[in-house]
KEMITI-644798 format. One record per residue (C-alpha): residue number from 1; residue in three letters; x, y, z. Coordinates in steps of 0.02 Angstrom, whole numbers, plus 50000, padded with zeros to 5 digits. Each point is the difference from the previous one (the first is absolute). Last residue first. Example, Ala and Ser with C-alpha at 12.3 -4.5 7.8 and 13.67 -1.06 7.14 Angstrom:
BEGIN
i:aa:east:north:up
2:SER:50684:49947:50357
1:ALA:49931:49828:50033
END
This chain:
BEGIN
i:aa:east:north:up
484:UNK:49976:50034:50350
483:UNK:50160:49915:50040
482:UNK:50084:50067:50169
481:UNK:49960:49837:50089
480:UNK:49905:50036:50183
479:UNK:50077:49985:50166
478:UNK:49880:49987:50148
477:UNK:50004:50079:50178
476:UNK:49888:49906:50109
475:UNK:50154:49898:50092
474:UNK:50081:50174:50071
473:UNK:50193:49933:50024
472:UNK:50045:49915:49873
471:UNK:50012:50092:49851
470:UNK:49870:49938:49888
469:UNK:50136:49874:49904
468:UNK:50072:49947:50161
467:UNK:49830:49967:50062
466:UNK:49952:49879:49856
465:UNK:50144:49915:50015
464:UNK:49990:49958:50191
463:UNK:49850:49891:49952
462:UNK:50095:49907:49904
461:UNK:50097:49895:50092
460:UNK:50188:49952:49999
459:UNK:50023:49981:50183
458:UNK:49840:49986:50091
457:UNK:49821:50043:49968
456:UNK:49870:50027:49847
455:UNK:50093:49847:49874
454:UNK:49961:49929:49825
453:UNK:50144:49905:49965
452:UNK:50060:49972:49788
451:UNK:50129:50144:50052
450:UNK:49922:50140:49900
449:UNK:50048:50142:50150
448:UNK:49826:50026:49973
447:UNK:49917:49850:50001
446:UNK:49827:50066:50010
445:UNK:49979:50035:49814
444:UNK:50009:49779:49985
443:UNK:50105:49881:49934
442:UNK:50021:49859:50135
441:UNK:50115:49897:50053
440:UNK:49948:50019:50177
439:UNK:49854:50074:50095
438:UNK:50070:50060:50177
437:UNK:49872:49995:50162
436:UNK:50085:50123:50163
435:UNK:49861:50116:49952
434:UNK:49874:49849:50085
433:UNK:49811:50046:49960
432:UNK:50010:50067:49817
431:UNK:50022:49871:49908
430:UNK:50184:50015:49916
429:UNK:49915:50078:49847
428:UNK:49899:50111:50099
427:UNK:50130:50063:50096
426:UNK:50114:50021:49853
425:UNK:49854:50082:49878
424:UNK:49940:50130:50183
423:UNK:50150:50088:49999
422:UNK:49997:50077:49832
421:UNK:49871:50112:50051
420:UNK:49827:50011:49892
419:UNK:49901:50099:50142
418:UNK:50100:50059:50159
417:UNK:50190:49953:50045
416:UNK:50155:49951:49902
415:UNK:49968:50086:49851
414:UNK:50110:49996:49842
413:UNK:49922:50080:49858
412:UNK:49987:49943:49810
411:UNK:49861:49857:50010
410:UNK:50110:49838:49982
409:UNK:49937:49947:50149
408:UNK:50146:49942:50106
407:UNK:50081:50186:49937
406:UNK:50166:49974:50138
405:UNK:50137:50041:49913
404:UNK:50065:50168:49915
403:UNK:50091:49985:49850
402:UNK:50196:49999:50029
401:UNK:50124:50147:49964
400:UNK:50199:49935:50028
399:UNK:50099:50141:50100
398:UNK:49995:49924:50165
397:UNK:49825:49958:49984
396:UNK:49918:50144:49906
395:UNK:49802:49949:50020
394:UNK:49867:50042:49835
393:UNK:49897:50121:49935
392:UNK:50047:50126:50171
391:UNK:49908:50159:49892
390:UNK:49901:49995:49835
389:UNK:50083:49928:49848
388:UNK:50164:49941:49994
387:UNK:50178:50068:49938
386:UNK:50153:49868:49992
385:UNK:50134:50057:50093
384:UNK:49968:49890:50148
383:UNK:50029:49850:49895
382:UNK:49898:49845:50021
381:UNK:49857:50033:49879
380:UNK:50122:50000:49854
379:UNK:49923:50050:49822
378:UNK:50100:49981:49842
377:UNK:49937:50019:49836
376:UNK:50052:49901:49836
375:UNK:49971:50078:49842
374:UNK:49846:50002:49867
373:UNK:49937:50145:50114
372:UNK:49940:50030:50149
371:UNK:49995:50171:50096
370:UNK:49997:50008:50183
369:UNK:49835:50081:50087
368:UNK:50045:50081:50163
367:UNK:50024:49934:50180
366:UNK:50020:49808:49952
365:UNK:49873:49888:50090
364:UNK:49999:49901:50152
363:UNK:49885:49874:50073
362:UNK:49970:49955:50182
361:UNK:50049:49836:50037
360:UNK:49896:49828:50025
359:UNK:49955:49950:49830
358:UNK:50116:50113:49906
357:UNK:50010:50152:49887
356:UNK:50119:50069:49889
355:UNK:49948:50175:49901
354:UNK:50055:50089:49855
353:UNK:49950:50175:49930
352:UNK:50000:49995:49834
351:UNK:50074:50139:49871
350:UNK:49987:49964:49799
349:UNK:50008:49862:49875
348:UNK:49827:49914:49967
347:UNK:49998:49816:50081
346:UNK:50090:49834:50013
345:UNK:50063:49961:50179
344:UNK:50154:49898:50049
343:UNK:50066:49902:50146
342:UNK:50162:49942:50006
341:UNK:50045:49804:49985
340:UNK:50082:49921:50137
339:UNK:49862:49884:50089
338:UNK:49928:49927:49841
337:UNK:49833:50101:50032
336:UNK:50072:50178:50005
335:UNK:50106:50087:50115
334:UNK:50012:50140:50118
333:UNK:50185:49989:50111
332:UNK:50014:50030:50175
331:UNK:50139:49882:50019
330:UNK:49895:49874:50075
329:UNK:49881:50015:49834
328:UNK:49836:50072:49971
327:UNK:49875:49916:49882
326:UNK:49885:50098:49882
325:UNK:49807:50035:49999
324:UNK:49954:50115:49839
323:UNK:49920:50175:49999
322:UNK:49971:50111:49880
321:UNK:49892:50166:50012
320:UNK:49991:50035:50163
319:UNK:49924:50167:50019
318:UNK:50032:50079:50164
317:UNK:50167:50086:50007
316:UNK:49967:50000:49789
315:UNK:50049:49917:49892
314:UNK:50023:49853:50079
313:UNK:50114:49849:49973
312:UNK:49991:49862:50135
311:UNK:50127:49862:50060
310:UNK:49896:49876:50131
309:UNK:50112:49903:50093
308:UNK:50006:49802:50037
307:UNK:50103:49922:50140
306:UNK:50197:49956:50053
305:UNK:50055:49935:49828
304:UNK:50193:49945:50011
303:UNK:50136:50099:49901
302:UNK:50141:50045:50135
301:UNK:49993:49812:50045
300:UNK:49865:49866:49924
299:UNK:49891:49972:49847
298:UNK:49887:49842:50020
297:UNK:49846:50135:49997
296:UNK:50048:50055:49813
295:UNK:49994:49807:49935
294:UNK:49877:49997:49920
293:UNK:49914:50163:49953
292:UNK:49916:50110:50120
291:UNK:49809:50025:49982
290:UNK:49936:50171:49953
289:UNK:49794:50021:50013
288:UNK:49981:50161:49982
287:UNK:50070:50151:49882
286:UNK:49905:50053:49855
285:UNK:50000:50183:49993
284:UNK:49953:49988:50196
283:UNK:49998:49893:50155
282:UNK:49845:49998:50087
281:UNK:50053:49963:50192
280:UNK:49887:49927:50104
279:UNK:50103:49891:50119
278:UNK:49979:49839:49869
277:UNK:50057:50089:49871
276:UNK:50157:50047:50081
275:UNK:50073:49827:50035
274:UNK:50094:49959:49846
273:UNK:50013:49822:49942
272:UNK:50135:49903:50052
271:UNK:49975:50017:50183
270:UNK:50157:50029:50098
269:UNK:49954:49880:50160
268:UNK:50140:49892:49937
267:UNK:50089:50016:50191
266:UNK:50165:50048:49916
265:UNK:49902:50122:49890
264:UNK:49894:50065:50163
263:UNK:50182:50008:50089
262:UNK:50097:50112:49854
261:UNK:50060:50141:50142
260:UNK:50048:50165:49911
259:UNK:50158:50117:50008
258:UNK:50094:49899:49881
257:UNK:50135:50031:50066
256:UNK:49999:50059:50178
255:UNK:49841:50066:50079
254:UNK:49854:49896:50036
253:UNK:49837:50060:49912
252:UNK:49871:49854:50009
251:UNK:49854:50151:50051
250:UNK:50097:50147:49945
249:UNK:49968:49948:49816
248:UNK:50139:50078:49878
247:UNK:49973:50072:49829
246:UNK:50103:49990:49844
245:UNK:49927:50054:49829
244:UNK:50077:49976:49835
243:UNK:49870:50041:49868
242:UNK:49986:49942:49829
241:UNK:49910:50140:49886
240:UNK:49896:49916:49872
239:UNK:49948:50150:49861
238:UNK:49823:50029:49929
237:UNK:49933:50116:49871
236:UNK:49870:49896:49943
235:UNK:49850:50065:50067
234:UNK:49845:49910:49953
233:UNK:49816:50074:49975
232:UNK:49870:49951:50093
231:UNK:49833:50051:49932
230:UNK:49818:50057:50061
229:UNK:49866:50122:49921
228:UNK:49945:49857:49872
227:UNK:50171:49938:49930
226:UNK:49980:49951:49815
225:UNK:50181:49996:49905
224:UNK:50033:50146:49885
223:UNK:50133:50092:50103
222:UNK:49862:49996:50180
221:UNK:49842:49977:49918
220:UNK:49792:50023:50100
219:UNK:50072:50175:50092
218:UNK:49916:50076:50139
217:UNK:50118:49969:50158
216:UNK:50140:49891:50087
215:UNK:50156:49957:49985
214:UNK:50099:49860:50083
213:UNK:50192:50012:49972
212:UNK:50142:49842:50040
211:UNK:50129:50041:50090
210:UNK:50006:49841:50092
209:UNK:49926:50061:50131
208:UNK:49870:50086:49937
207:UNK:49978:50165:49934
206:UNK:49836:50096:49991
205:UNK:49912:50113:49899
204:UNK:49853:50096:49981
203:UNK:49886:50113:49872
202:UNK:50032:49962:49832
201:UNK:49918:50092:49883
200:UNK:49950:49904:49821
199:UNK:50090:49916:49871
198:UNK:50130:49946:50115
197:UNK:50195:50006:49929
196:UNK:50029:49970:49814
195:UNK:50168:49944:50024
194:UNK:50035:50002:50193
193:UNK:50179:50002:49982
192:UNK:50098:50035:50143
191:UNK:50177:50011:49932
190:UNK:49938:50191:49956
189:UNK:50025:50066:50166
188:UNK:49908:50178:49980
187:UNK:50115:50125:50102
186:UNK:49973:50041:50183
185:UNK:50159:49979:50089
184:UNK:49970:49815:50046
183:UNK:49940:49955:49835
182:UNK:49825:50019:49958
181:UNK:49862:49844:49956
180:UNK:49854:50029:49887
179:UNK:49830:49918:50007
178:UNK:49853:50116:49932
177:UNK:50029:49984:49821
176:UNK:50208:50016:49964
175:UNK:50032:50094:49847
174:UNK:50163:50113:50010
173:UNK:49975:50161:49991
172:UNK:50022:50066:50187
171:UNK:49911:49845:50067
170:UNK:49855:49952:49882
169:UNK:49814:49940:50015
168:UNK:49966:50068:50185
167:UNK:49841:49955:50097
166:UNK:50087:49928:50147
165:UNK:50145:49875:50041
164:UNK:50172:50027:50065
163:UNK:50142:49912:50028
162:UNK:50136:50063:50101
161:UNK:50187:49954:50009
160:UNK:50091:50043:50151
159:UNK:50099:49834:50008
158:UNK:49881:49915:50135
157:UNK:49868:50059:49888
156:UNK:49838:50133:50034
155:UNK:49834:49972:49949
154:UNK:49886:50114:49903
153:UNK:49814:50043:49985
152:UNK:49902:50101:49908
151:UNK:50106:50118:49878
150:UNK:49908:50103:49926
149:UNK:50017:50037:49798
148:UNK:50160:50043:49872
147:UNK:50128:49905:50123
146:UNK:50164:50128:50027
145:UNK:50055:50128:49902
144:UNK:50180:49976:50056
143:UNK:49978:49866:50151
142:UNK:50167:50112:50088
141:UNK:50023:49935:50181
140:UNK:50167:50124:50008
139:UNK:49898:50151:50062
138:UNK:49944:49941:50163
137:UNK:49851:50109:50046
136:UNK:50004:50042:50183
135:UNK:49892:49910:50120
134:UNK:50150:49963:50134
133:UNK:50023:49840:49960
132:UNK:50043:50034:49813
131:UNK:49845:49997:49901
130:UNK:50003:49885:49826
129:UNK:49877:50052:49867
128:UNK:49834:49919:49899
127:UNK:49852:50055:49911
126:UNK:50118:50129:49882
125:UNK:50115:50103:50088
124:UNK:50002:50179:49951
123:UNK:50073:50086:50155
122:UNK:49877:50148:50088
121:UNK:50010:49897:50160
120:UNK:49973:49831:49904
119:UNK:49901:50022:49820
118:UNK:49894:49858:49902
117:UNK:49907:49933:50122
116:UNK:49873:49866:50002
115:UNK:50105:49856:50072
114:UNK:50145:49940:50080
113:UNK:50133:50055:50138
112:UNK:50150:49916:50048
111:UNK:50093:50051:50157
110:UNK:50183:49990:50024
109:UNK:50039:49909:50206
108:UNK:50150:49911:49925
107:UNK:49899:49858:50025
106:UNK:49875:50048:49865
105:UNK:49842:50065:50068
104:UNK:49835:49974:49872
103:UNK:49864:50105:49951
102:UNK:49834:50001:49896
101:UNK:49854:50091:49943
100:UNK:50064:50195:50023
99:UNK:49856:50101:49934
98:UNK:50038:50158:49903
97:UNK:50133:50147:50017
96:UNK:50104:49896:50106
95:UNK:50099:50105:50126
94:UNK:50023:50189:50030
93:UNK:50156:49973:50108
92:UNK:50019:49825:50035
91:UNK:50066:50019:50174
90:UNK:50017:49859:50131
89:UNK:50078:50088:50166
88:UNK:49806:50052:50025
87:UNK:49933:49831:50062
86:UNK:49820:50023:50011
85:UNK:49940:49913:50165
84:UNK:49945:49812:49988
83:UNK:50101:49961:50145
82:UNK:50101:49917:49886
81:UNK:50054:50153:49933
80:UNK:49901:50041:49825
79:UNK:50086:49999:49821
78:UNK:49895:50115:49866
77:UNK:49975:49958:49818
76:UNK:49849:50091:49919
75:UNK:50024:50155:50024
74:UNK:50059:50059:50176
73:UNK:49911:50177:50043
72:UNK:50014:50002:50209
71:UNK:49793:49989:50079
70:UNK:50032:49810:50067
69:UNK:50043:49932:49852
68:UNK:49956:50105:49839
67:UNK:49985:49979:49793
66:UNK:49957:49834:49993
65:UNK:49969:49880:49856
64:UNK:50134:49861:50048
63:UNK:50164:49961:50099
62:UNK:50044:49959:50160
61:UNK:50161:49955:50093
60:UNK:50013:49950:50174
59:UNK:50145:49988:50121
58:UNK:50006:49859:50102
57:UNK:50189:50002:49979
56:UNK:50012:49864:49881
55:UNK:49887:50090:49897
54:UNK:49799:49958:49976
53:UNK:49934:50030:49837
52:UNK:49842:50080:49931
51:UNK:49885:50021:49851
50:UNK:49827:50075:49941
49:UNK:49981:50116:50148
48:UNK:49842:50093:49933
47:UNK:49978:50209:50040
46:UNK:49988:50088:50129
45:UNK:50137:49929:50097
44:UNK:50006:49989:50183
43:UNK:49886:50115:50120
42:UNK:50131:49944:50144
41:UNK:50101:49864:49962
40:UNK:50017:49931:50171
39:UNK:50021:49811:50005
38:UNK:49968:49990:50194
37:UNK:49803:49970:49984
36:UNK:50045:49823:49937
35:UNK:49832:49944:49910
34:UNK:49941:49832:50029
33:UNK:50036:49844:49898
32:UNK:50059:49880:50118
31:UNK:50195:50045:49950
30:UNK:49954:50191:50025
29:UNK:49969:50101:49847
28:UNK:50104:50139:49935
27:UNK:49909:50123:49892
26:UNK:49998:50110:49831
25:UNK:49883:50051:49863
24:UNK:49942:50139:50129
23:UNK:49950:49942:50180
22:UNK:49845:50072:50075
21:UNK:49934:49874:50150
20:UNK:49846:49882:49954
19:UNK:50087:49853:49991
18:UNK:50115:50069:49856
17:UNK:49949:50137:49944
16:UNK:50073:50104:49825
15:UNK:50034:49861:49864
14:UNK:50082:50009:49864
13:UNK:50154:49903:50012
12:UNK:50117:49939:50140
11:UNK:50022:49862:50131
10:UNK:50143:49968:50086
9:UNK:49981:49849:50147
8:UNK:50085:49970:50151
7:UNK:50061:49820:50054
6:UNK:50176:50083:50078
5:UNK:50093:49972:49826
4:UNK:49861:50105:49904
3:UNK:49879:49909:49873
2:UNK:50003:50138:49840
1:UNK:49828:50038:49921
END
């Protein structure tokens, strides 16, 4: 099952109805449930969809027992429009020549496929191979004789690694009982040393956070030490990248040098501790909770706090998988607690996507993943050369790009009429009844312009802010964050 970014729902497997109507082993529900008539797959697969992924494109891949989709021969892996029709630009050529469990999309759009098999398109390739985008065999992912049994389930790295778990006992000949991890072009990666592995099949896996691994399955002993059918095993091939990220906030943006206003800092409405918790947000791999140190709000000039950001690492465009709240200087600088200190994240090497996000500005994110390593990495927000994902991320102000303003409720899309505007927090705030009311020194989404002065009309309001940021002139148009 895959949740689509428009509420839809995925669902594949066995099955041949759903609700009554005749839809083989594959469907797209409606977000209350119902079925969504438009997803035309015609008589689908004839056999069980055992796995899918969604691309960035809305493409979708499939993989499983099948033989068909939709009348064309396509065995077992298949990618289908979004549309749900068979998408005939991806080729495998004969295909698996036994049930495909598993697959996962690298970023470079490569396909991973897991299972049964022992032969791809005619090509001996033992439970697991590497498809180029296209659906042709890619020759250089070379697992040798690959794992001895099935593989069950896998999960792709941020560095292209892949573990894999199943009913196997060795990888190629090397002993490794039903855990194994493979190198990013297919090879057994001996550095992960499962010793005596599971003694029984393991069936799942998962990887946290922290990159930490949950398995799942039959076995009662995971390398000698009782586990019954669950375990988390530890990952200790870690690096701590330090980032240097620079962002600007159109809100307090003034331009000159620095190109930020400091006046919730001046006014001491910084809080100490950070504010994102409180809006909802569930920091991950065990950010939350950051107070500044002594000392860091007394700072002053090109170096002053103006507010708290949100620095996230994902590996994928919609997987966060660390996140830590940071401070953001008048310079445009990304800082830690002391108030000049980078920011740094400790996790497996490889590509991340990374994201800044704000209170009361639409987020931004880098266009494609950026690999970190034990070395610094650079990342600045305000230069137009900098790539970003999706389209308009963020507003070019003669030749500086700023985050988008005007998010009062922190939900991702800037309204300024209908349900859950932006409007509606200032007028609220400043009661409603007389839009000429102000709420001072106060630190609040509303305060747009993040003067310390909540304000819907006159000079220096922010009310105007929110239709700048739509466009201006057609008030139910909305701007929404390009992070997924």
């Amino acid at each position: 099952m895959v949740l689509l970014p428009d509420g839809k729902i995925l669902v594949v497997g066995y099955f041949s109805t759903t609700n009554g109507a005749l839809v083989n082993r594959i469907a797209r529900l409606l977000p209350d449930g119902s079925l969504d008539g438009s997803f035309a797959i015609g008589t689908g697969a004839d056999a069980s969809i055992e796995a899918l992924a969604l691309q960035p494109d809305g493409k979708i891949l499939i993989g499983g027992a099948f033989t068909t989709f939709n009348g064309t021969g396509r065995n077992r892996i298949a990618r289908l429009n979004a549309d749900g029709s068979l998408d005939v630009t991806f080729d495998p050529g004969t295909g698996a020549n036994d049930m495909v469990k598993e697959l996962a999309l690298q970023a470079d759009g490569k396909v991973i496929i897991a299972g049964l098999f022992t032969h791809v398109n005619g090509t001996s390739k033992d439970r697991v191979a590497r498809l180029n985008s296209t659906g042709t065999l890619e020759a250089g992912y070379n697992t040798g004789s690959g794992p001895s049994q099935d593989i069950l389930d896998i999960a792709l790295l941020p560095d292209d690694k892949l573990l894999i778990v199943g009913i196997f006992y060795q990888v190629g000949v090397v002993g490794s009982p039903r855990i194994a991890r493979l190198n990013a072009t297919g090879g057994y990666d001996a550095t992960f040393n499962v010793g005596s592995g599971a003694n029984e099949q393991v069936k799942c896996l998962a990887v946290q956070h922290d990159g930490g691994i949950i398995v799942g399955g039959w076995f009662t002993a995971v390398n000698g030490t009782g586990r019954n059918r669950i375990a988390r095993l530890r990952n200790d091939a870690t690096v701590t990248t330090t980032l240097f990220m620079s962002a600007i906030l159109n809100g307090p943006y003034a331009a000159g040098t620095p190109p930020m206003k400091d006046d919730l800092r001046a006014a001491s409405l910084v809080p100490a501790t950070e504010p994102f918790t409180a809006l909802g947000y569930q920091h991950r791999g065990g950010g939350g909770g950051e107070t500044v140190q002594a000392g860091a709000l007394n700072i002053t000039g090109q170096g002053a706090i103006v507010d708290w950001v949100i620095a996230e690492v994902r590996t994928t465009a919609n997987e966060v998988w660390m996140s830590k709240s940071a401070l953001l200087r008048r310079d445009g600088g990304v800082v830690g607690m002391s108030g000049t200190s980078s920011i740094s994240f400790t996790k497996p090497p490889g590509a991340y996507y990374i994201a800044i996000r704000h209170r009361n500005h639409l987020g931004v994110m880098t266009a494609a993943p950026i690999t970190l390593s034990s070395s610094p990495t650079s990342i600045n927000f305000t230069n137009p050369a900098t790539p970003t994902y999706g389209t308009n991320a963020h507003k070019n102000v003669n030749g500086t790009m700023t985050l988008w303003p005007g998010d009062t409720n922190f939900n991702g899309t800037v309204k300024y009429a209908g349900s859950a505007n932006d409007r509606d927090p200032i007028l609220t705030l400043i009661g409603g009844t007389t839009p000429t009311s102000t709420v001072s020194n106060i630190y609040n989404g509303a305060d747009l312009n993040m003067d310390g002065t909540v304000k819907y009309a006159g000079s220096a309001n922010d009310r105007d802010i929110i239709l700048q940021t739509i466009g201006g002139s057609v008030p139910t148009a909305t701007r929404v964050a390009q992070l997924p």
